[in-house]
Every structure is written in C-alpha cells, then in structure tokens.
N, C-alpha and C positions, 0 to 999 in steps of 0.2 A: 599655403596651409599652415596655420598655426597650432602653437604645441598640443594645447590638448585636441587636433581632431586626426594631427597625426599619432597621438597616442592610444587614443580609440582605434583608429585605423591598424596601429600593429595588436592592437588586444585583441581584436576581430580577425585579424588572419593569425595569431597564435591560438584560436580558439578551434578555428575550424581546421586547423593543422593537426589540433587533438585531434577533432571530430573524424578524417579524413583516414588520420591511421586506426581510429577507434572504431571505427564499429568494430574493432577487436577488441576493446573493454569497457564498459556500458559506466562501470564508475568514471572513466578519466570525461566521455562521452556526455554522462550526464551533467558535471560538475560544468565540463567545459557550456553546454548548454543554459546551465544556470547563470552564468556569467553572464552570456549572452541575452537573458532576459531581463537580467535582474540591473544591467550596465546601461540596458538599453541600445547594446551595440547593434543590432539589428537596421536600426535607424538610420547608420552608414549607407545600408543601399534598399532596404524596405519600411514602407509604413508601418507594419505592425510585426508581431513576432508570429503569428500566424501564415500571412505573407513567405515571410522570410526563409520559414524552416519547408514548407512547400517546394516553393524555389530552388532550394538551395541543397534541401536533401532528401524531395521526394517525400515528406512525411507530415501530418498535420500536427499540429500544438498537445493536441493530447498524447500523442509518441511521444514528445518531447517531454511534456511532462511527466510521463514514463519513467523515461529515464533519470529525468532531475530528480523526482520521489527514491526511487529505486537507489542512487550514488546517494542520496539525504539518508538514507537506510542504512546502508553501507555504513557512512561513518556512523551514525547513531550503535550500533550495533560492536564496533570495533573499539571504540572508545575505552572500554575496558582492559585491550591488549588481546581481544579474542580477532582469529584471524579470520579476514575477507569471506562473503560469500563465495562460490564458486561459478555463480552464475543472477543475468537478472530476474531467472525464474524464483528462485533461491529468495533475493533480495524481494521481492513482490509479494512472497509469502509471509516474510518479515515483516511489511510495512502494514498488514492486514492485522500484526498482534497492536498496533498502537504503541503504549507507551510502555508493553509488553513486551517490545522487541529485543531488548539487549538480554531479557531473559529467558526468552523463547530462544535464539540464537546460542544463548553458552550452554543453553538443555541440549539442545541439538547438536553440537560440537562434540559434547562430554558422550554421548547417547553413539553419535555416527561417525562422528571425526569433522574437518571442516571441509571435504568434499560431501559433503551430503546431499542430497537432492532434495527439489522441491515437493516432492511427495514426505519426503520423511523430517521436511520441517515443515510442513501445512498438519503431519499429526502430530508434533511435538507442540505446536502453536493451537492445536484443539484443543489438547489437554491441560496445555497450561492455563487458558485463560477459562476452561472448565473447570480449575480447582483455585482460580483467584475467590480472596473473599468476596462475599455477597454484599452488593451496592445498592441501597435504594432506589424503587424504582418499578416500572413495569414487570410484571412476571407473565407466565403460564403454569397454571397446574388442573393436573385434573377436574376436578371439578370446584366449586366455592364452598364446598364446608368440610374439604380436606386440604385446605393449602401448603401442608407439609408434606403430600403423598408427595410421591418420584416423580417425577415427567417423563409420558413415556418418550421414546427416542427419537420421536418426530419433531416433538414441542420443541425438544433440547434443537435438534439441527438447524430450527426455524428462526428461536432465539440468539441460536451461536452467527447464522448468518445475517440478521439484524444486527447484534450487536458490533461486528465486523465491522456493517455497511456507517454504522454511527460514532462508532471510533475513529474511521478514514475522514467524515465529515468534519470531524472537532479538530483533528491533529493536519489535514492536509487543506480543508477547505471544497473535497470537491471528490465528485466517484465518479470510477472507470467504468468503460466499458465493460470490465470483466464485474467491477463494483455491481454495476448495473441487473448484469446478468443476475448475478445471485439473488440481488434482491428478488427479479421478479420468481428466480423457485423459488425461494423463500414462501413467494406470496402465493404463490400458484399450491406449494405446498400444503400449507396453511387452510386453504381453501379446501383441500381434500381431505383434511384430518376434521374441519368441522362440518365439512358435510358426513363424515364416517361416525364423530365422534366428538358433541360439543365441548368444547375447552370451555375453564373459566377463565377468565384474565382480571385479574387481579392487582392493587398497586401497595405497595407495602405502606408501611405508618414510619 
C-alpha cells in the first residue's frame, strides 16, 4: 500500500471514529462527514457516497447532507465568537435564514441565551428576515391598484415560506425534505387564499 492510499485509509477510519462517538454531536458528525464526501474517502470501500453512508450507518445521503449543512451552520453562525447552537434542530432553523444566519443567531442568543430552542429561533428568524430591507422582485398584495396595502397574514406566511425555500436553493444547492414539505403548504396555502380571496401579484420596477 502506498503513501497516499494509506493516508486515505487513516483519514477514513479517523472520520468515522468521529462519526461513531458522534452521533452525540451532529457538528463534529457533520464536519467529519463532509470530509468524507468532499475527499472522496468513501471510495476506499464504496462507489459512491450514497452507497457508503447506507452501508455503513444506516442512513441515506440526504441525512448526511443534513448534517454537513447543519455543522456548515454552526460555523457560519459562531464565527463572530457567538457560541454553538444547542442542538441540530437549532442549527436547521439557522440555515433556513440564509445569509441571515449569523444575525438571526446573535438575535436569538441576546433574546434567549445560547440554549434556545428551535422554536424560539425559527421566530426570531421570522422576524428577522421580516424586517430585512425590501429586495426586488416578486410580491403579493392585495389587490393591483393598491400595492402598498399590508398583506394580510396569509400572503405574508406564503411568501416567508417561498422565500425560505429560494434562499436554501442559492446558498445550499438543493431542499430538504422538510424544504419540500413547506413548499407544498406554501402552495396548497396559496391555493385556498385565492380561491377565498384573489391576490394580485405583482413585480416591482
């Protein structure tokens, strides 16, 4: 065996050494995972990283990718010296602000402390990216020759979930199942609000 396939070789048993004691910490877990795709150490004993994480820990590529997003979080979020989420629920709500996250997290810190739950940063992360300034682009409002009225609070939920699902798509590449889910209230939502009550939708200049 030469140098580098025994170097691989120990990178891939120091990774799932993390993995092995981690599933007690979803950062060291993920990070260690990310190695593992991104080195391609997988390859040591499966064709793909798909394959591999199956095999090897019971779980398909998109857990893993879970996880990798989620420790990706973590540090984006810490970087400031603000400390660790408490959990990957935590972190998952974080990665859903985009590139809102390090601000959504030190709101939520300063607000709850850094044991907070995923409930009390998924409405710190509503609100936050509810009072970002206004972007170009798609709207809803009432109707087309009031475009400045309020949206009522359906429009707003429909949009907040959309915009979610299209910020995960630019910063990550790709939605979750949970991603998923939402969209289709979202859409399902959507659907009952203009059968109740036509929106206009409107694109700004």
């Amino acid at each position: 065996m030469n140098d580098e396939l025994m170097r691989r070789a120990a990178a891939l048993a120091e990774c799932e050494r993390v993995i092995e004691r981690g599933l007690k910490t979803f950062i060291e877990v993920g990070d260690a995972l990310a190695r593992i795709r991104d080195e391609r150490l997988y390859r040591e004993t499966h064709a793909t990283f798909e394959d591999y994480c199956r095999a090897r820990w019971d779980f398909d590529a998109s857990r893993a990718r879970q996880l990798i997003s989620a420790a990706k979080t973590v540090t984006l979020v810490t970087v400031g010296g603000q400390p660790a989420p408490a959990s990957e629920r935590v972190a998952r709500e974080l990665r859903r602000a985009g590139d809102k996250a390090p601000e959504v997290w030190a709101e939520t810190v300063k607000e709850h402390g850094p044991a907070a739950t995923a409930k009390q940063a998924c409405l710190v992360r509503d609100r936050v990216l509810s009072e970002a300034p206004y972007r170009p682009g798609l709207r809803l409002v009432s109707d087309d020759s009031a475009p400045e009225r309020e949206a009522h609070p359906a429009s707003r939920r429909i949009v907040s979930n959309i915009e979610r699902a299209t910020m995960l798509l630019r910063t990550a590449g790709y939605l979750g199942a949970e991603e998923l889910e939402e969209l289709r209230v979202a859409f399902a939502e959507l659907a009952r609000v203009l059968d109740a009550r036509p929106l206009g939708l409107t694109g700004s200049e």
